[in-house]
C-alpha positions as CSV (number, residue, x, y, z in Angstrom):
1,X,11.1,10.9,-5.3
2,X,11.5,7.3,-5.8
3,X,10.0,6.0,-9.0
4,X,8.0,2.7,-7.4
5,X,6.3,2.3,-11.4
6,X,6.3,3.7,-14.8
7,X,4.8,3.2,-18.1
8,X,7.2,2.9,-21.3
9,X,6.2,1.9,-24.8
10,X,4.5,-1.4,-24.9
11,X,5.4,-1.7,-21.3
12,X,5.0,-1.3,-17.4
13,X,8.0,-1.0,-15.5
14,X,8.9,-1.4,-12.0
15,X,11.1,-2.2,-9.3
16,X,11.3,-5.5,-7.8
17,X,10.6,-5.4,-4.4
18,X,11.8,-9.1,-3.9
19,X,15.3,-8.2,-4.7
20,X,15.9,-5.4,-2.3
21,X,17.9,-4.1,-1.0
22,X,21.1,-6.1,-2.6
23,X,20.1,-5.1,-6.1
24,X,18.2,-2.3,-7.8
25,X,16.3,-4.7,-10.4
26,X,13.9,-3.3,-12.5
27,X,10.9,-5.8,-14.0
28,X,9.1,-4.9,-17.4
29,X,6.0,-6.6,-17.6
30,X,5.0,-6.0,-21.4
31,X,1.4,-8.0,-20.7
32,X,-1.5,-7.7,-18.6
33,X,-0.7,-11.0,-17.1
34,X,2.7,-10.3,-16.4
35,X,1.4,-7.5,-14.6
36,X,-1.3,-9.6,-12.6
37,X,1.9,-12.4,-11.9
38,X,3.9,-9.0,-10.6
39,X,1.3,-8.0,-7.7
40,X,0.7,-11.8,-6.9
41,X,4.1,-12.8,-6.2
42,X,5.1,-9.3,-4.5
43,X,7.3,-7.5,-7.2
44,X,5.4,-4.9,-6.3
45,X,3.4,-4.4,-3.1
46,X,1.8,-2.1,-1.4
47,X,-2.1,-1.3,-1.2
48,X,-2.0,2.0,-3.5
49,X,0.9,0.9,-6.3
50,X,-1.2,-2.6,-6.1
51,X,-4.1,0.1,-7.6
52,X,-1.6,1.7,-10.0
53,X,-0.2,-1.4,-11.1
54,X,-3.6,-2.9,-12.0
55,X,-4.9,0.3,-13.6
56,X,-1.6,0.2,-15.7
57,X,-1.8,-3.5,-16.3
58,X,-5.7,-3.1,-17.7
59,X,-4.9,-0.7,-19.8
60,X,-1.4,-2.1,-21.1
61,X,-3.7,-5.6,-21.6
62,X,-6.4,-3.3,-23.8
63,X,-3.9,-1.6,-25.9
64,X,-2.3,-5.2,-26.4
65,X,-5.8,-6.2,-27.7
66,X,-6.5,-7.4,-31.2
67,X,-10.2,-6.8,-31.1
68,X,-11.5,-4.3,-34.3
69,X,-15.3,-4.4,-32.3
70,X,-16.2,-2.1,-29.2
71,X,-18.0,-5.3,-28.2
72,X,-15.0,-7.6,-28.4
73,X,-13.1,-5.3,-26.8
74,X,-15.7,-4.8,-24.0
75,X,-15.3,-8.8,-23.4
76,X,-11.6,-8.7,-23.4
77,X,-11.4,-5.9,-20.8
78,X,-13.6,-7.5,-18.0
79,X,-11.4,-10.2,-18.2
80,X,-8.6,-9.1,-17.9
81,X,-10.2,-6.6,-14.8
82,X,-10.8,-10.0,-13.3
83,X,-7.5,-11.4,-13.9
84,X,-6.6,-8.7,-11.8
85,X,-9.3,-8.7,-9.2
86,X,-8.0,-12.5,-8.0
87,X,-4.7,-11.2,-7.7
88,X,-4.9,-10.3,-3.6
89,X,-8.2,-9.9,-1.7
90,X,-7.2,-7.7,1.0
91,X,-6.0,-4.4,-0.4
92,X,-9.3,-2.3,-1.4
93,X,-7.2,-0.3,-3.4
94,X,-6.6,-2.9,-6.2
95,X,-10.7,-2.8,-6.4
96,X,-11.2,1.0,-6.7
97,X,-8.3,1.6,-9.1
98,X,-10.0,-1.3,-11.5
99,X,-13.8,0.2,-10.5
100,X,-12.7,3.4,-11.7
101,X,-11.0,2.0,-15.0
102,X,-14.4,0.4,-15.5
103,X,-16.5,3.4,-15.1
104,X,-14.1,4.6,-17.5
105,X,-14.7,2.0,-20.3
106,X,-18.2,2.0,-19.3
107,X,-18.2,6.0,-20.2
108,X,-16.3,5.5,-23.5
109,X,-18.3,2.8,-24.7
110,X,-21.4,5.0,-24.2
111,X,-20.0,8.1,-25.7
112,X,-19.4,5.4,-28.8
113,X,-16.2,6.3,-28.9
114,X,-14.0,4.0,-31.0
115,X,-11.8,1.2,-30.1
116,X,-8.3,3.5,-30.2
117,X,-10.5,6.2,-28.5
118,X,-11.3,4.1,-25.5
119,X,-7.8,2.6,-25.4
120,X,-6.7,6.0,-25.3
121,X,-9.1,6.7,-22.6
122,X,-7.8,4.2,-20.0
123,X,-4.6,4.7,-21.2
124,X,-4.9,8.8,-19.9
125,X,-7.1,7.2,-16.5
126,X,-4.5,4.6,-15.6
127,X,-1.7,7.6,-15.8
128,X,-4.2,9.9,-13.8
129,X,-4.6,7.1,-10.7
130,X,-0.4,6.9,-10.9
131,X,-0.5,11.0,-10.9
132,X,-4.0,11.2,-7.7
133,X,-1.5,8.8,-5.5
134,X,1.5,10.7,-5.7
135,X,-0.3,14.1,-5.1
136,X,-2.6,12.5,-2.4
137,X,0.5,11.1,-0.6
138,X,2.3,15.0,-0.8
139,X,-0.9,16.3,0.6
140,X,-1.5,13.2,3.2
141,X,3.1,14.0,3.9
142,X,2.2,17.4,5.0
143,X,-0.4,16.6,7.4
144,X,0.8,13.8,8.7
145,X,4.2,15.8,9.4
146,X,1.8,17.8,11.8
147,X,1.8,15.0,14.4
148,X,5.5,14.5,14.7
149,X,7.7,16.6,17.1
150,X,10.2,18.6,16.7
151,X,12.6,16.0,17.3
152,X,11.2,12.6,17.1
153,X,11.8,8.9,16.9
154,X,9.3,7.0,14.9
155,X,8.3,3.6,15.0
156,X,6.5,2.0,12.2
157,X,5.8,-1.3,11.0
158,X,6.1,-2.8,7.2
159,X,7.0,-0.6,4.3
160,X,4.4,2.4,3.9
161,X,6.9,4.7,1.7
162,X,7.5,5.0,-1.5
163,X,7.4,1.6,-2.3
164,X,4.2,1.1,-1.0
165,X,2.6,3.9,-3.6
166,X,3.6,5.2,-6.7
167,X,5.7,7.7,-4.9
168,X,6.8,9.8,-1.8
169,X,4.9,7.1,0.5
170,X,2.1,7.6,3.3
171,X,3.5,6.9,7.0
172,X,6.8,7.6,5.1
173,X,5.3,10.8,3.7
174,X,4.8,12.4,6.7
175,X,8.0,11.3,8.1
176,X,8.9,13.3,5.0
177,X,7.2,15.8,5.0
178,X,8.3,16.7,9.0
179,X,11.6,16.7,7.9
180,X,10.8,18.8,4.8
181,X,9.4,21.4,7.4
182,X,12.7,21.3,9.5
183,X,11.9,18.6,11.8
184,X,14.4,16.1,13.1
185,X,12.9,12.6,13.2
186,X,14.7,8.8,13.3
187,X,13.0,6.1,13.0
188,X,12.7,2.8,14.4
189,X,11.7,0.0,11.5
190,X,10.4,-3.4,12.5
191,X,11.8,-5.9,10.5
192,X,8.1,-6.7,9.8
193,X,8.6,-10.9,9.4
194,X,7.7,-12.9,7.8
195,X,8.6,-10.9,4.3
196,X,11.0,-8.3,6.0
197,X,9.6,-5.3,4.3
198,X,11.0,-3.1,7.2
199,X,14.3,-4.3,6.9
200,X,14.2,-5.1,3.3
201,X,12.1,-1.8,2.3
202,X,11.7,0.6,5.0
203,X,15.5,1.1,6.0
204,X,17.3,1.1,2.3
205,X,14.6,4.0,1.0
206,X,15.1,6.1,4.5
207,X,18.8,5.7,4.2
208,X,18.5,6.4,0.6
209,X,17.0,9.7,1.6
210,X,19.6,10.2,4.3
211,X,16.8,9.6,7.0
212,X,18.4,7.9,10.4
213,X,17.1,4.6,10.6
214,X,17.2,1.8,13.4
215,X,16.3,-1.6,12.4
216,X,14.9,-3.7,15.2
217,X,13.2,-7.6,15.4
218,X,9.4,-7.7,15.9
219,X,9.6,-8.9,19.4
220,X,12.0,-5.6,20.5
221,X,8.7,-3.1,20.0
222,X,7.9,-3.1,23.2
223,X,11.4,-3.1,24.8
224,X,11.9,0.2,22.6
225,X,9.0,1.7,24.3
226,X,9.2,0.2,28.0
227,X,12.9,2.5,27.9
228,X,11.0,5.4,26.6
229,X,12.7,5.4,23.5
230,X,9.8,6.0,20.9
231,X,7.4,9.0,20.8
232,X,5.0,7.8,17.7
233,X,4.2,4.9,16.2
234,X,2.8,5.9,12.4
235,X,1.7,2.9,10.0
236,X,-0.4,2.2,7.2
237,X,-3.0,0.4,6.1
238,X,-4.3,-1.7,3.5
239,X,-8.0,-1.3,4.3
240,X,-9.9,0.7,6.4
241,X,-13.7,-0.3,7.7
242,X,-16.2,1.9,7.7
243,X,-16.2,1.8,12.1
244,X,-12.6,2.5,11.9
245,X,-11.0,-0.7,12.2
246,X,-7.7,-1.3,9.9
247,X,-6.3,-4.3,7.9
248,X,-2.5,-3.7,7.9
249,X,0.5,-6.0,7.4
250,X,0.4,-9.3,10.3
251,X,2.2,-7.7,13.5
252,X,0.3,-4.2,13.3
253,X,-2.3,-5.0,15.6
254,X,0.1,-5.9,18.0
255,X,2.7,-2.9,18.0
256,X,-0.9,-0.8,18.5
257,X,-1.6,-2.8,22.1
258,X,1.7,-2.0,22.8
259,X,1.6,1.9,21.9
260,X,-2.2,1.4,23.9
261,X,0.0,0.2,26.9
262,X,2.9,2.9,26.9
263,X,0.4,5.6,26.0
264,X,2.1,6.6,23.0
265,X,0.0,7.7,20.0
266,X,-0.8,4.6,17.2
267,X,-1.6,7.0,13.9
268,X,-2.8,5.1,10.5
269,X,-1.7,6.9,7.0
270,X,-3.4,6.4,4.2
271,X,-5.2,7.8,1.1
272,X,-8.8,8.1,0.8
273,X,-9.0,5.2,-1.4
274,X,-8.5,2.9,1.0
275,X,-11.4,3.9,2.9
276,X,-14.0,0.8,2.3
277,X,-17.4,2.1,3.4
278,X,-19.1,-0.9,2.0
279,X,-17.1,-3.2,4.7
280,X,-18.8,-2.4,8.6
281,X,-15.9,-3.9,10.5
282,X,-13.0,-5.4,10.5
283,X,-14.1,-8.8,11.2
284,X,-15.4,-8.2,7.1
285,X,-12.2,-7.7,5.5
286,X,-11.1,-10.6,4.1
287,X,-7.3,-11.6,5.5
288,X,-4.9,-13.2,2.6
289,X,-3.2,-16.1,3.9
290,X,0.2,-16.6,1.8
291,X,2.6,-19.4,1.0
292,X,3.7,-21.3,4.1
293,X,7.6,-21.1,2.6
294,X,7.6,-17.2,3.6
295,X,7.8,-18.6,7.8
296,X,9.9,-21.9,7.4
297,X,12.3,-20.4,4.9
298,X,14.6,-17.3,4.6
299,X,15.2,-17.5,0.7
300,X,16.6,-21.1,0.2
301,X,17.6,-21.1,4.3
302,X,14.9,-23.7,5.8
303,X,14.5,-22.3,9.5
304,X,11.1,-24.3,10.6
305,X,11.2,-28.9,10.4
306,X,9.4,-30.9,7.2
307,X,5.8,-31.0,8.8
308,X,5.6,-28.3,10.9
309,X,2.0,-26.8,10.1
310,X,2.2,-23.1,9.6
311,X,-0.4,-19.9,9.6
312,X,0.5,-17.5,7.3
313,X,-2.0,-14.3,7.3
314,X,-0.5,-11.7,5.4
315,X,-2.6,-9.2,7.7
316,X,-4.2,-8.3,10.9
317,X,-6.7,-6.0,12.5
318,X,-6.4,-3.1,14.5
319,X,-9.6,-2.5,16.4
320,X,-10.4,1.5,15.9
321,X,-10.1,2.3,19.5
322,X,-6.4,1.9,19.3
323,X,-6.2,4.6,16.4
324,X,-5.7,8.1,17.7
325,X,-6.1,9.5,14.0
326,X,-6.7,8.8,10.4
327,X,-4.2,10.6,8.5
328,X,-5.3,11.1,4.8
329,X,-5.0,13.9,2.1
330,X,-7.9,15.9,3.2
331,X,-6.6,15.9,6.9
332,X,-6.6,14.1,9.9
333,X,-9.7,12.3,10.7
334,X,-10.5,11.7,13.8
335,X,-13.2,9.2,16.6
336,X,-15.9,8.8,16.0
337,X,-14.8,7.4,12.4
338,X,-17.8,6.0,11.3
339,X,-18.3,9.9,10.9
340,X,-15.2,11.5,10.1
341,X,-14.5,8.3,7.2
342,X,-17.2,9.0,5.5
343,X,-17.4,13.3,5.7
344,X,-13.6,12.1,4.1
345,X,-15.4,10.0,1.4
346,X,-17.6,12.4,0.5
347,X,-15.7,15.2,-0.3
């Protein structure tokens, strides 16, 4: 399993997604800010290691605190929790990994527990969120391997593996996990512009793992299909609304209409945490729009003229109705989601 982050003395460690996959860099952030700078600027990416990282990054910025008074301490911790909370607005689970580090503190503090005690405390819950996400995506592997053939190719869109969690992946997972069970699959990975997680992320951890993997443009998807060439699309997803709808990387929406059109089944993978009841639609997630260099630049290649305006949303929506299931660790969830999301959330 691919470590995507990892706590060492006095410091949170991880790969550097920008560098990949020419060189196997490894960033140590040894403050809560430099943890906070890491998610902004994409070191590490991903809706559940974006929760890991900022339950690690709280708790590395608490233990890194000078404060001899609960109360202090209590003032230090919410902000650095909103140092982290303004680092991207999209992924909902960068807010439940620092909602449960605040239940957490809240707990301590009412136990009157001291200050090493509480350190300790979020210390132990920032390791459990690292140790829920890798078990959740195992769990969420072997069901998802239940939709794919016996010998499939598989389409997907950004990076959803490894990288994307703090281990063994979710749309990856269950590209794993059919294999694991004796499957054959390929896959197909977009290049996923403008960031070029497919081809950056998704193809060096699938060849990694000895996985046949295709790299194609955007704009080939629906080529691929027209020839009959792909039997599953499986992606994941940054949020999901409480009606089903899905915030996932810019270009999802689009692979889905074209699944819709070829009648090929459009599955979503992801852990219960990024279920967002508290959001109705997807019209209410709120879309990050990025840095306009990302289009008109390939690192210091300028594609695009000086004054060309440029849209940069770093996601889109998939309306529900595209979605043939909801593939989670408790199962596959499927229509009418408003239902089956929240049985999910209960449980």
């Amino acid at each position: 399993m691919l470590p995507t982050i990892a706590r060492e003395a006095g410091a949170i460690v991880m790969i550097d997604q920008r560098k990949l996959p020419k060189e196997e860099v490894y960033v140590r952030c040894k403050s809560a800010p430099e943890v906070a700078r890491a998610i902004k600027t994409m070191v590490i990416r991903g809706a559940p290691a974006i929760g890991v990282a900022a339950a690690m990054g709280i708790a590395l910025g608490v233990r890194n605190s000078k404060a001899t008074g609960t109360q202090k301490l209590a003032a230090e911790f919410h902000k650095i929790c909103e140092l982290m909370a303004a680092t991207r607005p999209t992924a909902v689970n960068l807010f439940w990994a620092i909602d449960r580090m605040r239940r957490t503190f809240a707990a301590a503090a009412q136990a009157g527990e001291s200050v090493e005690q509480i350190k300790d405390r979020l210390d132990n819950e920032a390791q459990a969120i690292h140790d829920d996400d890798v078990a959740s995506c195992r769990a969420l592997g072997a069901f998802g391997a239940e939709i794919v053939p016996a010998e499939a190719h598989i389409l997907t869109h950004c990076n959803a593996g490894a990288l994307a969690t703090a281990g063994y992946g979710t749309a990856l997972g269950g590209i794993r996990g059919a294999i694991e069970q004796g499957k054959r699959a390929a896959v197909f990975a977009d290049e996923t512009r403008p960031f070029l997680q497919g081809a950056r992320l998704t193809a060096w951890e699938l060849l990694r793992d000895g996985i046949e993997t295709t790299v194609i443009t955007d704009n080939m998807a629906g080529a691929l299909m027209h020839r009959r060439r792909v039997d599953l699309v499986v992606v994941g997803a940054d949020r999901i609304a409480a009606n089903g709808d899905t915030a996932n990387k810019i270009g999802t929406y689009g692979v889905a209409v074209l699944a819709r059109e070829h009648q090929i089944p459009f599955y979503v993978a992801a852990p219960r945490s990024t279920i967002d009841l508290d959001t109705p639609s997807g019209g209410d997630i709120p879309i990050e729009e990025r840095s306009a260099r990302e289009v008109t630049h390939v690192g210091p290649a300028q594609l695009a003229p000086d004054g060309a305006l440029v849209w940069n949303p770093a996601f889109d929506i998939t309306p529900h109705h595209l979605i043939a299931g909801i593939i989670t660790e408790c199962g596959i969830l499927r229509a009418p989601y408003t239902k089956s999301l929240r049985q999910a959330k209960s449980l």
